[in-house]
C-alpha positions in Angstrom: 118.6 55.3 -38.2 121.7 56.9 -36.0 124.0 55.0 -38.6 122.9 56.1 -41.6 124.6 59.0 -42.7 123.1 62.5 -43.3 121.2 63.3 -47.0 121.7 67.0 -48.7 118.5 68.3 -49.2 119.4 67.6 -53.1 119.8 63.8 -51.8 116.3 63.9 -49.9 114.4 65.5 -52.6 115.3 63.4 -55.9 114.9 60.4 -53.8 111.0 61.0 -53.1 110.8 62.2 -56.9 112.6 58.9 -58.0 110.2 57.0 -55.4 107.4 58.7 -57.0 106.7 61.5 -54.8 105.6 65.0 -55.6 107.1 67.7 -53.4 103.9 68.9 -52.9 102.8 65.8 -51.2 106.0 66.7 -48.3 104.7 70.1 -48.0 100.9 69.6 -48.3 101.6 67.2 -44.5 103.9 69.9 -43.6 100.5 71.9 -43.6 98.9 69.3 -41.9 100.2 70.0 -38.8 97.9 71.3 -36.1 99.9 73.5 -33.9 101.3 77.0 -35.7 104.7 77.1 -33.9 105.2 73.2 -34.7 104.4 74.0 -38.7 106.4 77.0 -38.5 109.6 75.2 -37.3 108.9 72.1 -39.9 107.8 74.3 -42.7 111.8 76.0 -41.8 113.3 72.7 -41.8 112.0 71.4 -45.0 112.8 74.5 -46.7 116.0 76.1 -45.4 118.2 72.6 -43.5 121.0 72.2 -45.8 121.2 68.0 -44.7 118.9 66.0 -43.3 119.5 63.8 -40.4 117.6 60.6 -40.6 116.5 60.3 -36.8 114.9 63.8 -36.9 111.2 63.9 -36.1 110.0 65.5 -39.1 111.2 62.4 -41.3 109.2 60.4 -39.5 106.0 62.2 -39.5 106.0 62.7 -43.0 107.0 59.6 -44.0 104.3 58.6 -42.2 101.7 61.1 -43.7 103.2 59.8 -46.9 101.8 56.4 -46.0 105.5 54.8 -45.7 106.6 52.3 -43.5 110.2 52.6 -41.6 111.6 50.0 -43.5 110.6 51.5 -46.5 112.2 55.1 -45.2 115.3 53.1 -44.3 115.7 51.8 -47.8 114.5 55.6 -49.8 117.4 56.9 -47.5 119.3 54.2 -48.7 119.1 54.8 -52.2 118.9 58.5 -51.5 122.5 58.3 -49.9 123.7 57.2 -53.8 122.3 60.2 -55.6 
């Protein structure tokens, strides 16, 4: 993940839509999460980080409330990176 370079927020977005992903499915597990502070400071990052870093946290615990498997992440990014 350290390699791959950064997504716009443009980039991470159509990717799930091309991959077949409603937005609402990102924010509905941004919701998910149990403590306030932690939703507050994803919920800020989904919404307002101009690039996306694909190491960061939040990737991964979506991708995993999304059911998606890091291989899987690795190769959205991927195709995400060509958008």
């Amino acid at each position: 993940p350290a390699e791959m370079k950064p997504l716009t927020a443009r980039q991470l977005r159509l990717g799930l839509v091309t991959n077949g992903f409603a937005l609402e499915q990102v924010e509905a597990a941004i919701a998910a999460i149990e403590g306030p502070q932690q939703r507050a400071v994803a919920s800020i990052e989904w919404e307002y980080a101009s690039q996306f870093e694909r190491g960061h946290p939040l990737l991964a615990q979506v991708g995993a409330a999304l059911g998606l498997t890091e291989e899987q992440i690795a190769l959205m990014w991927a195709d995400a990176a060509n958008l």
